[in-house]
MITIPA-463928 format. One line per 3 residues: number of its first residue (from 1); their letters; for each residue y, z, x of N, C-alpha, C. Coordinates in steps of 0.2 Angstrom, whole numbers, plus 5000, padded with zeros to 4 digits. Example, Ala and Ser with C-alpha at 12.3 -4.5 7.8 and 13.67 -1.06 7.14 Angstrom:
<zaros>
1 = AS = 4972:5039:5066:4978:5039:5062:4984:5039:5066 | 4989:5035:5064:4995:5036:5068:5000:5039:5064
</zaros>
This chain:
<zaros>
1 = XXX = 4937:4953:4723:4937:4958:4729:4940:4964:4728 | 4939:4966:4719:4942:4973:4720:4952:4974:4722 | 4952:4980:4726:4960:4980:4726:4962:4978:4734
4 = XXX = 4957:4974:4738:4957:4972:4745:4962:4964:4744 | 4968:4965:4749:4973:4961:4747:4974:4956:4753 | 4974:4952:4753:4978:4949:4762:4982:4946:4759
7 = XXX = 4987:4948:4766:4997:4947:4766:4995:4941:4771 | 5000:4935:4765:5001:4931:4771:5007:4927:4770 | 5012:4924:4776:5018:4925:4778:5019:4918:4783
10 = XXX = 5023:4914:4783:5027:4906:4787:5031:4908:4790 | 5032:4907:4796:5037:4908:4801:5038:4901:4806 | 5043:4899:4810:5043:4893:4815:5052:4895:4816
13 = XXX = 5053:4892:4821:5059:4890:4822:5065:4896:4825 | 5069:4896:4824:5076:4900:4824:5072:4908:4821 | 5067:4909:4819:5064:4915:4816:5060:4919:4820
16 = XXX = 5058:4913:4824:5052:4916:4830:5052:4920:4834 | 5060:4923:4834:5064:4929:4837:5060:4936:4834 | 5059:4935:4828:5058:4942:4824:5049:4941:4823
19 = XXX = 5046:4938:4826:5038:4940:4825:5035:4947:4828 | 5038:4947:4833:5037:4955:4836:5039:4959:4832 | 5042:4962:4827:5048:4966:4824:5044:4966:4818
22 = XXX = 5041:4960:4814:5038:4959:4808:5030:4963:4811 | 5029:4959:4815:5021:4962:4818:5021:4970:4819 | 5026:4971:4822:5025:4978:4823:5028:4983:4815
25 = XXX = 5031:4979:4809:5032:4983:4802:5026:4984:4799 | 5020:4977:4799:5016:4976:4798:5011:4983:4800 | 5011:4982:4805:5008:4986:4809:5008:4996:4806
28 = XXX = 5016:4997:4806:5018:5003:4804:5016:5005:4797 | 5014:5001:4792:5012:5003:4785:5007:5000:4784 | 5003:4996:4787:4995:4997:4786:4993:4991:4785
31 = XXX = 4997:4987:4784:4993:4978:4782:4994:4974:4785 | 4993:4973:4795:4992:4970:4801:4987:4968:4801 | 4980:4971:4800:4973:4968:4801:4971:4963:4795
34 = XXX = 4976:4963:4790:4976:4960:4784:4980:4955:4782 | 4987:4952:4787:4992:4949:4786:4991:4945:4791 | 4990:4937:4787:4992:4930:4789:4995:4928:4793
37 = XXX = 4997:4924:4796:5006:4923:4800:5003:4915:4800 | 5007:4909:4796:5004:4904:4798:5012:4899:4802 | 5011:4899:4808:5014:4898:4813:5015:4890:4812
40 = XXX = 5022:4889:4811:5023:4880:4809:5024:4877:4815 | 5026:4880:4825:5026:4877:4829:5025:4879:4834 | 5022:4878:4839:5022:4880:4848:5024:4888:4848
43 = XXX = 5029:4887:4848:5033:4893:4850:5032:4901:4846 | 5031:4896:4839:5030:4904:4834:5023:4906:4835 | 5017:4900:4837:5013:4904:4837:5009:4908:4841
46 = XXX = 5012:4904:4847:5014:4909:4854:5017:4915:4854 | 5020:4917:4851:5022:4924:4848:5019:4926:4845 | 5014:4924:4840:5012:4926:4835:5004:4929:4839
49 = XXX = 5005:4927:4843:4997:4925:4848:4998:4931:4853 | 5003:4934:4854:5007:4939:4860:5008:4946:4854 | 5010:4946:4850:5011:4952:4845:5008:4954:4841
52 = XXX = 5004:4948:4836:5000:4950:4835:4993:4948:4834 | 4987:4950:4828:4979:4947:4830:4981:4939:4832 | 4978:4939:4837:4979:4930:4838:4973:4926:4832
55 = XXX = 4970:4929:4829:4964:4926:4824:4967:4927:4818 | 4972:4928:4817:4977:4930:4811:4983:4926:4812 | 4983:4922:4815:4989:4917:4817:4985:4910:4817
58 = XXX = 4988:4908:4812:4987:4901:4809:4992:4895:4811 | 4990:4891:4815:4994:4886:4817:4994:4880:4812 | 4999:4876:4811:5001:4874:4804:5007:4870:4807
61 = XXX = 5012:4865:4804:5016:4859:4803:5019:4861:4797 | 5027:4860:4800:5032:4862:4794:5032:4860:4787 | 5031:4862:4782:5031:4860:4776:5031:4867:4770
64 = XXX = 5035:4864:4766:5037:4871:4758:5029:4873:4754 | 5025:4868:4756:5021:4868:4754:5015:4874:4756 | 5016:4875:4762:5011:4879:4765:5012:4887:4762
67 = XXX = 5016:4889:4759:5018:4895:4755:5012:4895:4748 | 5008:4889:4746:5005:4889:4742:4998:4887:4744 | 4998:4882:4751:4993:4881:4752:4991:4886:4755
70 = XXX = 4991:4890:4760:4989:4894:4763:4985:4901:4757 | 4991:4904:4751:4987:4906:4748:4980:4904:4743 | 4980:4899:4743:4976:4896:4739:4971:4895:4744
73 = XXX = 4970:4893:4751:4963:4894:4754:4959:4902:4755 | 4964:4906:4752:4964:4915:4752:4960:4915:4747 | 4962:4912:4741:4959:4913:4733:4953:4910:4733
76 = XXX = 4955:4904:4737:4946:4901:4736:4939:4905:4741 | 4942:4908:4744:4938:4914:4749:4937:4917:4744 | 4939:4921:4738:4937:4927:4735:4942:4931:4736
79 = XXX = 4948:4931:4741:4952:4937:4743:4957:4935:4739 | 4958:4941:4735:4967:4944:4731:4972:4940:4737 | 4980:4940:4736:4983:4941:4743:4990:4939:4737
82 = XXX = 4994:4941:4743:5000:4942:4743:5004:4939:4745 | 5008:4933:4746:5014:4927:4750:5020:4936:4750 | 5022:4934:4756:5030:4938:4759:5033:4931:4761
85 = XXX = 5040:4930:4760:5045:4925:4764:5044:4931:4771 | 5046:4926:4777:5047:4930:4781:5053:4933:4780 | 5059:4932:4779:5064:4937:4777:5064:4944:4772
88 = XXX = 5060:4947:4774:5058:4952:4769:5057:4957:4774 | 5058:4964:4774:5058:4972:4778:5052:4975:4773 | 5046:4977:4775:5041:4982:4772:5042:4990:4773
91 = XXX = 5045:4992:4770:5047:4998:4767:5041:5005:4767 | 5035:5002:4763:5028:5004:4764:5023:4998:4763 | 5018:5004:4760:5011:4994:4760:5011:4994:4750
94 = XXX = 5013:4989:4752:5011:4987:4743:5007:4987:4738 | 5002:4986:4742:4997:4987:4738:4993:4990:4734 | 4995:4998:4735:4994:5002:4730:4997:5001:4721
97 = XXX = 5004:4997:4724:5009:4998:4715:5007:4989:4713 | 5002:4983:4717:5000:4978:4714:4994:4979:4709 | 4990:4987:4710:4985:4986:4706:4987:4993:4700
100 = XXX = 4993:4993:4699:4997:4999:4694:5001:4995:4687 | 5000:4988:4688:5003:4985:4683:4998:4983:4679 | 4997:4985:4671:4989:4983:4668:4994:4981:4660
103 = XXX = 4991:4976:4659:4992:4974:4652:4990:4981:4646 | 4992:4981:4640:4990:4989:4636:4983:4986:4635 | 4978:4981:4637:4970:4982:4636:4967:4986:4643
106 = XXX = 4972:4985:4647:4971:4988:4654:4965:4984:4659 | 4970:4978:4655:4966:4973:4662:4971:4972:4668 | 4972:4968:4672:4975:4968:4678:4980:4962:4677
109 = XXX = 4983:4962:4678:4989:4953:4678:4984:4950:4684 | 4985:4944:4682:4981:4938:4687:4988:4936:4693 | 4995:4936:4691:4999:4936:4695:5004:4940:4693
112 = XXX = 5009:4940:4698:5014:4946:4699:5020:4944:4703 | 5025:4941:4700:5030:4939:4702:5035:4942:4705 | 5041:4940:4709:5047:4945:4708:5051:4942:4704
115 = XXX = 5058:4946:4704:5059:4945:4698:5068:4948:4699 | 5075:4943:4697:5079:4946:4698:5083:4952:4696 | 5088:4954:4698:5091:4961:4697:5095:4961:4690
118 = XXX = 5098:4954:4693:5103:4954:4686:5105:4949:4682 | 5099:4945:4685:5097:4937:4681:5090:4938:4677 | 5089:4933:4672:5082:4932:4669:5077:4926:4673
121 = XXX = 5077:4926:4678:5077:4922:4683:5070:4925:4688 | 5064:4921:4688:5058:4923:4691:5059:4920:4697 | 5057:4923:4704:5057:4919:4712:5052:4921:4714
124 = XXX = 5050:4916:4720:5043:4917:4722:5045:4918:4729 | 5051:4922:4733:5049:4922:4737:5045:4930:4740 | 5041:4932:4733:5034:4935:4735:5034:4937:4730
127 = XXX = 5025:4935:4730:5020:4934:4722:5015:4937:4727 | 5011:4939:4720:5002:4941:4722:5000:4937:4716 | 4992:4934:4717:4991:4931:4716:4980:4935:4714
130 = XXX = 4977:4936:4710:4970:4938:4711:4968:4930:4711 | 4960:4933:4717:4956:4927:4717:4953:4924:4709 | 4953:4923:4705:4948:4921:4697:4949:4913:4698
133 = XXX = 4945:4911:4695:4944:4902:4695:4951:4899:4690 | 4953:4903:4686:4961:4902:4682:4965:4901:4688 | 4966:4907:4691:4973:4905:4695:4972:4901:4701
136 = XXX = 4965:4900:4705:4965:4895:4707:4966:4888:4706 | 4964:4887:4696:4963:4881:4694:4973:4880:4693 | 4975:4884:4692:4984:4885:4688:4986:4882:4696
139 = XXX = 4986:4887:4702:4988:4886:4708:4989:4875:4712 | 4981:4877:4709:4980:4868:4713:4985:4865:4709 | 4985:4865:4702:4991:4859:4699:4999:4860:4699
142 = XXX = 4999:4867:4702:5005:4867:4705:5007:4865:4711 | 5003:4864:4715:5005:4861:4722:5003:4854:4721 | 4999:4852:4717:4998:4844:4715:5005:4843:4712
145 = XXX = 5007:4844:4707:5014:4843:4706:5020:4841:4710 | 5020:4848:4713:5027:4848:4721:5023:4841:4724 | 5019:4841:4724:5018:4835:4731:5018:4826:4728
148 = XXX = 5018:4827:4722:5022:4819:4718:5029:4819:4715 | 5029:4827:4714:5038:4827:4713:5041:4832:4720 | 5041:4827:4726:5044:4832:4730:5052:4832:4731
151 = XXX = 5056:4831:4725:5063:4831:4724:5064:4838:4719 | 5060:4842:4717:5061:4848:4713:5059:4853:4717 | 5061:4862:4718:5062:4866:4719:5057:4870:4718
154 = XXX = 5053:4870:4725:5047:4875:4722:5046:4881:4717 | 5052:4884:4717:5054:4890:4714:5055:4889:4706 | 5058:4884:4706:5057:4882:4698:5052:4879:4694
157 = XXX = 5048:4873:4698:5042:4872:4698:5036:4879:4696 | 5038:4884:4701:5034:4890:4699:5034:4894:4692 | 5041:4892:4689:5043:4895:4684:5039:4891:4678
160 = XXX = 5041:4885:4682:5041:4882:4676:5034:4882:4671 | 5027:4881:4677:5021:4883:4677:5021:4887:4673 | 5021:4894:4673:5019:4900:4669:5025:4901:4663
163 = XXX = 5027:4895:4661:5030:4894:4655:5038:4899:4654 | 5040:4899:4658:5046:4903:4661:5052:4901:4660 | 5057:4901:4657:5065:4898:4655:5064:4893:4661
166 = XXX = 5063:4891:4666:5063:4887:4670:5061:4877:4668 | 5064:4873:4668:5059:4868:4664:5058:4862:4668 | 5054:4858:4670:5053:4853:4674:5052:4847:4670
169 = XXX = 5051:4840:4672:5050:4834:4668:5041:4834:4667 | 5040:4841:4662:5030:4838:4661:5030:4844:4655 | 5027:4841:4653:5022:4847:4646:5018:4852:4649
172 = XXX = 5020:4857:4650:5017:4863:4654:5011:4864:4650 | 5010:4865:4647:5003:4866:4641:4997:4860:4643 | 5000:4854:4640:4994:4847:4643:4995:4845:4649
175 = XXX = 4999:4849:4655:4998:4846:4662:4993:4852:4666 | 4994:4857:4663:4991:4863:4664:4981:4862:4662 | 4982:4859:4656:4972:4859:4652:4970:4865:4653
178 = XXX = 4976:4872:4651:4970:4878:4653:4978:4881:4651 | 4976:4888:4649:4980:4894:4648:4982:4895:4654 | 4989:4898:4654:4993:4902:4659:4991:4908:4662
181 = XXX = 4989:4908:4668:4986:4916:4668:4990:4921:4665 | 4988:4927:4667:4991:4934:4665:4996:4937:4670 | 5000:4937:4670:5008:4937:4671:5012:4943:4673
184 = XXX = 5018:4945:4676:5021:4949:4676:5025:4949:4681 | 5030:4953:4682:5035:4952:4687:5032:4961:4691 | 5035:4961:4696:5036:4969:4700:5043:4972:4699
187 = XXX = 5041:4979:4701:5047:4984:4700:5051:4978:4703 | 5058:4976:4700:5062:4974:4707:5068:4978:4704 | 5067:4982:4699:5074:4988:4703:5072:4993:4705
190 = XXX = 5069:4997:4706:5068:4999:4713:5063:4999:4717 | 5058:4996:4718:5052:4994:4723:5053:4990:4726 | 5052:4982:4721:5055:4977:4727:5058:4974:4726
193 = XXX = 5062:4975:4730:5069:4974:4730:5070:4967:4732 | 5077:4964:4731:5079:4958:4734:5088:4962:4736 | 5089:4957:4741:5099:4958:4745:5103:4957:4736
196 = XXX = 5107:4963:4737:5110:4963:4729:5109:4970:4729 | 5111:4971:4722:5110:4979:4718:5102:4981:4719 | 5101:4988:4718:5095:4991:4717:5095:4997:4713
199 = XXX = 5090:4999:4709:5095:5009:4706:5090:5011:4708 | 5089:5018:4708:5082:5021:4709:5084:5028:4715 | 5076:5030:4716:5075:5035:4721:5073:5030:4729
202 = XXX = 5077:5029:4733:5074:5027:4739:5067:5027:4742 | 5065:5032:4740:5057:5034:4744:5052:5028:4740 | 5054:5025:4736:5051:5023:4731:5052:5015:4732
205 = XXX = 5056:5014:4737:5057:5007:4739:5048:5002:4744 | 5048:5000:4740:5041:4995:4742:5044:4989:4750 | 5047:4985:4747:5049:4978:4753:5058:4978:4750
208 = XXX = 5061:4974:4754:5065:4973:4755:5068:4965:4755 | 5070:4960:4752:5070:4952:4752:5077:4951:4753 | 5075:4949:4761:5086:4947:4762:5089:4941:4759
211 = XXX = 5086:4937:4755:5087:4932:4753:5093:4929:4760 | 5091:4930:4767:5095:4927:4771:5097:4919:4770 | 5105:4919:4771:5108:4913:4772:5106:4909:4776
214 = XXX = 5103:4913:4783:5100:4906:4787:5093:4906:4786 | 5092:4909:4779:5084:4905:4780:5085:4897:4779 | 5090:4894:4777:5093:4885:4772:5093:4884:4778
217 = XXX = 5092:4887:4785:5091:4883:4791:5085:4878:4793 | 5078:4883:4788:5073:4882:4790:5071:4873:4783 | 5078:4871:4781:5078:4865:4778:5083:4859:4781
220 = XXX = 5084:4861:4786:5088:4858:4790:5097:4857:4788 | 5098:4863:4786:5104:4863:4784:5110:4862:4790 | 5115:4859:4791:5118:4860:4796:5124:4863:4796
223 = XXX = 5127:4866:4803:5132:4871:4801:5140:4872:4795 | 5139:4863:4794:5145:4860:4790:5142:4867:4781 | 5135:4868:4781:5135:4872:4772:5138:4879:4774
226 = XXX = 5137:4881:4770:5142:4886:4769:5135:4891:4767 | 5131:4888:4767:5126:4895:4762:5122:4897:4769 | 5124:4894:4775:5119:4894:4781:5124:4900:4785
229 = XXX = 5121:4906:4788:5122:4910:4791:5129:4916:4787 | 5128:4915:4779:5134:4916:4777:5137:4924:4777 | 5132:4928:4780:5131:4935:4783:5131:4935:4790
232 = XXX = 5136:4939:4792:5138:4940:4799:5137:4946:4802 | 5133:4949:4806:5128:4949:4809:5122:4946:4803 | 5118:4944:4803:5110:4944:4798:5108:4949:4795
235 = XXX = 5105:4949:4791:5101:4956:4789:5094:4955:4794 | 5092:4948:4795:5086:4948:4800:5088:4952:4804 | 5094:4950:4806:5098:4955:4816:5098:4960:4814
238 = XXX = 5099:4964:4808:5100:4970:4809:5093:4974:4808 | 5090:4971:4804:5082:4975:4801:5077:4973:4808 | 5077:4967:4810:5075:4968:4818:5076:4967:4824
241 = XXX = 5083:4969:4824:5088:4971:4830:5084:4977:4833 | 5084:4976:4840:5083:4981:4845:5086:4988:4845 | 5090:4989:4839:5092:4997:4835:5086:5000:4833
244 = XXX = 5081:4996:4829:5079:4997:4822:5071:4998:4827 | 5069:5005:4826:5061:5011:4827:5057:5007:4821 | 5051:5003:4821:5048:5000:4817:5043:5003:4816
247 = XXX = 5042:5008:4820:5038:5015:4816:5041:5021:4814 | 5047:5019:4810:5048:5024:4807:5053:5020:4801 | 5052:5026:4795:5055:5022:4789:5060:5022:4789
250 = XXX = 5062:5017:4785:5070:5012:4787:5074:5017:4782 | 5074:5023:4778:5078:5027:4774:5082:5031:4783 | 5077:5034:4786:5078:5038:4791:5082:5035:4797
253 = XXX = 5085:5029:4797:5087:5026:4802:5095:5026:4799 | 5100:5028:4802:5106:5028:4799:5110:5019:4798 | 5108:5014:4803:5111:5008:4803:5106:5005:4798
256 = XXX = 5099:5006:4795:5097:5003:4790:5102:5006:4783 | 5098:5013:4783:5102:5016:4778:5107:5016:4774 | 5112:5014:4779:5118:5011:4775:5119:5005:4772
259 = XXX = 5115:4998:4776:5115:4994:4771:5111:4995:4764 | 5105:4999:4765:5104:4999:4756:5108:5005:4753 | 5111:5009:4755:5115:5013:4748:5122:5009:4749
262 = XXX = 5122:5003:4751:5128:5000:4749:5128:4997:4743 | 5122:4996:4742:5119:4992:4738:5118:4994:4731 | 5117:5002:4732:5111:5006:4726:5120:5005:4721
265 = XXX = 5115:5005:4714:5120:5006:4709:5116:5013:4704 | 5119:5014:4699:5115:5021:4695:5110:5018:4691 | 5113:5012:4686:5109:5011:4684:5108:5001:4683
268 = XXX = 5102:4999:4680:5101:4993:4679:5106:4990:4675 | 5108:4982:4676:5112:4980:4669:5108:4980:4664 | 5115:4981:4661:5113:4979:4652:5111:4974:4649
271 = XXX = 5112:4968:4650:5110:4966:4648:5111:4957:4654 | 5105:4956:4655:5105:4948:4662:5108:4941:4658 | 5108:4941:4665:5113:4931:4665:5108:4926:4662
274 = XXX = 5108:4925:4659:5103:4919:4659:5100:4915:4663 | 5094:4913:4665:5093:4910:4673:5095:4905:4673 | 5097:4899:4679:5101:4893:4681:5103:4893:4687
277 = XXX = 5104:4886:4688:5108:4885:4695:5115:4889:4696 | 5119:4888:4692:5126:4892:4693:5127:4896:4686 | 5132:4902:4688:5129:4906:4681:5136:4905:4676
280 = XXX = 5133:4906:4670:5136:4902:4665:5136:4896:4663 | 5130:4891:4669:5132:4883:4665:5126:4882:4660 | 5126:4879:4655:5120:4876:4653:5114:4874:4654
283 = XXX = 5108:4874:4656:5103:4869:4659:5099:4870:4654 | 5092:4867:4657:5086:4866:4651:5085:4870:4648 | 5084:4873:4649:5082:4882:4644:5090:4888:4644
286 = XXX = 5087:4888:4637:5093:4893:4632:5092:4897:4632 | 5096:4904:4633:5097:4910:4629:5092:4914:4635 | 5089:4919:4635:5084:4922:4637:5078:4923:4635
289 = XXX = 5072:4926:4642:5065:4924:4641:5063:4932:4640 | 5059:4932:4638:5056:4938:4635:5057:4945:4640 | 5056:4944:4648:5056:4949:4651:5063:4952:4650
292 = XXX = 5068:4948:4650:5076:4949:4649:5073:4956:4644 | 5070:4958:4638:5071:4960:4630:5066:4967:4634 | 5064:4968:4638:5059:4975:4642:5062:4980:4645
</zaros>
């Protein structure tokens, strides 16, 4: 389908506050008629059904899974697209810097990861993915996997797939019967961004990923963890708090603005953590992965 991408996004619960706020960001930079919202209960997609196209609001049952299954019924359509966690603020529309990354034959990567600040550590809480019968065929064995080992972390699991310092219990090569697609991370020091450092020119900022603390809500964490609401107001409260003009850019809004140049640093580190659970501990994979040496 060329450079035609559809965004698509899980919402339910404690979250269902901010559908209006994400609908109207959507809205504001261009990728509303194009952006999914797959509604996990009553209420989210009642909102979702009120703010935004109600025929772009997919009703759905809670589950981690649907962050892969929803993009994969996109792929098999023919449509490019784009997973966003809903914790993420759009900055402008994406889509222009997904088809800016080309291999030196100047082909297009088949996927596009994000990618840490100061770790060697790949996250999916937002990947683009092209429609081709590879990443389809790659994609189904990755949710075939999560769904017989559902004690491992999707995010790891993702890594582990595209051969990534990440490692799971399986021979990624013979569980695979096909080559890794074509690969890559996005800008994540200054376009997309995750909560942590950034360096760069602001105008240049793509999305924003609050890796929120009470997203662990939506795992039913209770209020006994310490990683659940561990930001006081939210950056969700804050980016769509009834302060925040969602037609206009979040550089220009003084209570946005401040949280990211708290953030901004001059420049990138020197040199990353090696990825893992806790940093510094040893786990399956040693040393660092190729992107760390770019």
């Amino acid at each position: 389908m060329g450079t035609f991408v559809v965004y698509a996004t899980m919402v339910y619960g404690s979250f269902t506050k901010y559908i209006r706020g994400y609908a109207a960001r959507a809205s504001a930079v261009g990728i509303a008629q194009r952006l999914v919202v797959f509604a996990l209960d009553g209420g989210a997609h009642a909102e979702c059904s009120e703010h935004h196209d109600p025929e772009l609001c997919v009703s759905g049952s809670v589950s981690v899974l649907n962050k892969f299954f929803l993009p994969l019924q996109v792929l098999a359509l023919g449509f490019n697209v784009m997973w966003l966690d809903f914790d993420i603020y759009l900055f402008s529309d994406p889509t222009p810097h997904l088809f800016a990354w080309r291999l030196p034959t100047h082909v297009h990567h088949d996927i596009l990861m994000a990618y840490a600040f100061e770790s060697d550590c790949l996250c999916n809480g937002f990947f683009y993915m092209r429609s081709r019968p590879d990443v389809v065929r790659w994609l189904q064995k990755l949710i075939q996997w999560l769904y017989d080992n559902p004690f491992e972390h999707d995010q790891r699991a993702m890594a582990a797939l595209l051969n990534y310092t990440e490692r799971i219990s399986v021979d990624v090569e013979q569980y695979l019967d096909q080559a890794v697609p074509r690969w890559h991370v996005l800008d994540v020091e200054n376009r997309f961004l995750h909560f942590g450092h950034w360096t760069g020119d602001a105008d240049k900022i793509v999305l924003f990923h609050f890796m929120d603390g009470s997203a662990f809500d939506l795992y039913g964490r209770a209020d006994w963890d310490a990683s659940v609401n561990f930001r006081r107001p939210s950056l969700m409260d804050i980016f769509y708090g009834a302060e925040t003009n969602h037609t206009e850019h979040p550089m220009r809004q003084p209570h946005l603005a401040a949280v990211m140049q708290r953030q901004w640093v001059a420049s990138p580190p020197t040199k990353r953590q090696p990825c893992g659970i806790l940093p510094n501990v040893a786990g399956a994979h040693e040393g660092l992965g190729w992107l760390a040496s770019i």
